[in-house]
C-alpha positions in Angstrom: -2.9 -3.6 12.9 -0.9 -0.4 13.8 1.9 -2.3 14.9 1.5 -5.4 12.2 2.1 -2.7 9.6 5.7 -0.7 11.4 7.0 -4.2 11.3 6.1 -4.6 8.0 7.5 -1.8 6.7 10.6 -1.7 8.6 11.5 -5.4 8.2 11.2 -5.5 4.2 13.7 -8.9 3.2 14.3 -11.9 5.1 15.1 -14.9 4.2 16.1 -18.2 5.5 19.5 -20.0 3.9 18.3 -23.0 1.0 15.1 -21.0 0.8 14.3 -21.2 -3.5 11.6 -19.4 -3.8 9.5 -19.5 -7.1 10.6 -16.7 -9.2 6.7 -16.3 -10.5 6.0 -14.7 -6.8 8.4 -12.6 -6.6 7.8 -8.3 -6.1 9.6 -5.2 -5.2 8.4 -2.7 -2.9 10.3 0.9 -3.3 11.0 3.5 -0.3 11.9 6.9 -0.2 14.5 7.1 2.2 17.2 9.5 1.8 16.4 13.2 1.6 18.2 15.9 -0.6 19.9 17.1 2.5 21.5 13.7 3.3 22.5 12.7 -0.1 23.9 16.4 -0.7 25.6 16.3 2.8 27.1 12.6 1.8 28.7 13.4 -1.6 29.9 16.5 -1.0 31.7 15.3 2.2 33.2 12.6 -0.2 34.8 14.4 -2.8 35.9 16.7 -0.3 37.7 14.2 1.8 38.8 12.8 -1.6 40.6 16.5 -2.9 42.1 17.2 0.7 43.6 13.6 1.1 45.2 13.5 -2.7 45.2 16.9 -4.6 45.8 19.3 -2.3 48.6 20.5 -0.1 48.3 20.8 3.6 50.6 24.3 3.4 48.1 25.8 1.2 45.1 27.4 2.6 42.6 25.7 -0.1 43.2 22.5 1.9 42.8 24.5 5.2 39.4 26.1 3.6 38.0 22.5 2.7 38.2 21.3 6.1 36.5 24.0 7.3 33.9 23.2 5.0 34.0 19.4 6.2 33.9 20.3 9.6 30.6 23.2 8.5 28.7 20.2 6.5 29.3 17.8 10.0 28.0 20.3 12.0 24.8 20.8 9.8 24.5 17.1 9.3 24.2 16.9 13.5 21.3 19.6 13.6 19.8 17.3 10.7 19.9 14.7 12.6 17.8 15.8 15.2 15.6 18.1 13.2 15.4 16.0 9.8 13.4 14.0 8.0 12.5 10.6 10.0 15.8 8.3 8.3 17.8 11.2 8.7 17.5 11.4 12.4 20.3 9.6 15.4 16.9 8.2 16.6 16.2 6.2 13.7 19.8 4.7 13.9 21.2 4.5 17.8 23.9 2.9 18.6 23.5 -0.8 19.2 25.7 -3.6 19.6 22.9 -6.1 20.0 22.4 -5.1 16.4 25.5 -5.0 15.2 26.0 -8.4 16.6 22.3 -9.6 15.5 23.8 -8.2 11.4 26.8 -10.2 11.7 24.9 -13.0 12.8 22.9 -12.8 9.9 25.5 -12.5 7.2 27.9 -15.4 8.7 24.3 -17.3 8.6 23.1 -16.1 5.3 19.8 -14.8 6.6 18.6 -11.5 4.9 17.4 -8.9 6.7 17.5 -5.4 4.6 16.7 -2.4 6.7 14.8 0.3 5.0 17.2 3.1 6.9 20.6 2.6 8.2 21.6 -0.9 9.7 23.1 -1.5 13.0 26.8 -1.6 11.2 26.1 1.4 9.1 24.8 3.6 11.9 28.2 2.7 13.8 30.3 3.6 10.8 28.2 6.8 10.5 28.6 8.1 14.1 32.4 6.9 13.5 33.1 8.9 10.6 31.1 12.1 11.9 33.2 11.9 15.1 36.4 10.9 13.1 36.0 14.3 10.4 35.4 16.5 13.7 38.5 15.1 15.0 40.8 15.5 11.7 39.1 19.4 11.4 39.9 20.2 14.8 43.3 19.1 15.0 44.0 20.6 11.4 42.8 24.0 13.1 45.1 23.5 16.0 47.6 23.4 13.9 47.2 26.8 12.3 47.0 28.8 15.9 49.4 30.2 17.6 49.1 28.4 20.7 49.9 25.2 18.9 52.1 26.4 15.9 55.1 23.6 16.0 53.6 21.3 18.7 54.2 17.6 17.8 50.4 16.6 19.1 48.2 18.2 17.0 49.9 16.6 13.7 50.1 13.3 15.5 46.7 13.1 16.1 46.1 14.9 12.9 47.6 12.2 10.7 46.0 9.0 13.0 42.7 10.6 12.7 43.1 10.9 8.3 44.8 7.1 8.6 41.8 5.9 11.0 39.4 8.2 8.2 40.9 6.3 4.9 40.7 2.9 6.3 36.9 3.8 7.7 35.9 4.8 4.3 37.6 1.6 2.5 35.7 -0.5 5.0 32.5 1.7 4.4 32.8 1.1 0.5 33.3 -2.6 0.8 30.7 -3.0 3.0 28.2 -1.0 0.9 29.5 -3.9 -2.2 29.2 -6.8 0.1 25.4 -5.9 1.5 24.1 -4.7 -1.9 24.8 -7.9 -3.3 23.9 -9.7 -0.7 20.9 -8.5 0.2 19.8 -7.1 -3.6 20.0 -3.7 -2.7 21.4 -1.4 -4.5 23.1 0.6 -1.8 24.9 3.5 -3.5 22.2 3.7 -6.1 20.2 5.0 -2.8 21.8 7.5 -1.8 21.6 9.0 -5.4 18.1 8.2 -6.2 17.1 8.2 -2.1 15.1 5.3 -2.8 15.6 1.7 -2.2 14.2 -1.1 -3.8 13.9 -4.2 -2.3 12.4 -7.6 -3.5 9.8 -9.4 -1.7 8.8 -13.5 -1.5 5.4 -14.1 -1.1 5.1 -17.6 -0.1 
């Protein structure tokens, strides 16, 4: 029963392409998901990349500051990850290319299959950007030092890693479109509220 019940609650929409279910039987379940911390940690992290990448100057030390700050909320968001709340932690979300290949398989097929945490492609896009926002930080500091003052490098891979960073979160935001209306849930609405709400057939 133990087990009947972790697959139900982790496997909460699926459904099979020319499926028309009667609209009578339809229901929605609702999960808490995200925590203060992680919806705290994402928005802030947003409209910080946001004011570094288009209203500030990279000669002024309020852009330096903000990175620091970046690279402070990425380190917090790593011990959260192993000491937070369940859907917070790496181990709710490995790595997984089965997975990732299983999710595309299912929206080239049209077969839903909402996850009640981070899917397969999200949890690879998360461990991206946290790696990716380490990189741009630590190369920004590089910069700054003495040891590195005027070497070409540093601002090389400074500038790939904001580039790689931009075009991560572009994908990240049409993704987040794409799978909320596809699978009718409101993503971003989530990771405001930290609930999701999912609909349910009962055949």
């Amino acid at each position: 029963m133990a087990q009947k019940d972790a697959v139900f609650s982790e496997i909460t929409a699926l459904d099979r392409p020319g499926s028309r279910p009667d609209s009578d039987t339809k229901t929605q379940t609702s999960h808490r998901v995200w925590d203060p911390f992680v919806r705290l940690f994402h928005w802030s992290v947003a409209a910080l990349f946001v004011a570094n990448a288009f209203f500030t100057s990279p000669k002024h030390d309020l852009h330096h500051w903000i990175g620091y700050s970046i690279a402070g909320l990425v380190g917090a968001r790593i011990l959260w990850g192993v000491f937070g709340s369940r859907h917070a932690r790496f181990r709710d979300f490995p790595p997984s290319a089965a997975g990732a290949l299983s999710q595309l398989r299912d929206m080239a097929t049209g077969r839903r299959h909402a996850h009640i945490g981070h899917s397969p492609l999200g949890a690879l896009m998360i461990y991206n950007l946290l790696v990716t926002l380490l990189v741009i930080a630590g190369s920004g500091w590089l910069m700054t030092t003495d040891a590195y003052w005027g070497v070409k490098w540093p601002k090389d891979l400074h500038e790939i890693a904001v580039n790689w960073a931009e075009f991560s979160i572009a994908a990240h935001i049409a993704a987040v479109i794409y799978e909320s209306l596809r699978l009718r849930v409101n993503l971003a609405r989530a990771m405001i509220t930290g609930r999701k709400d999912f609909r349910r057939d009962e055949r």
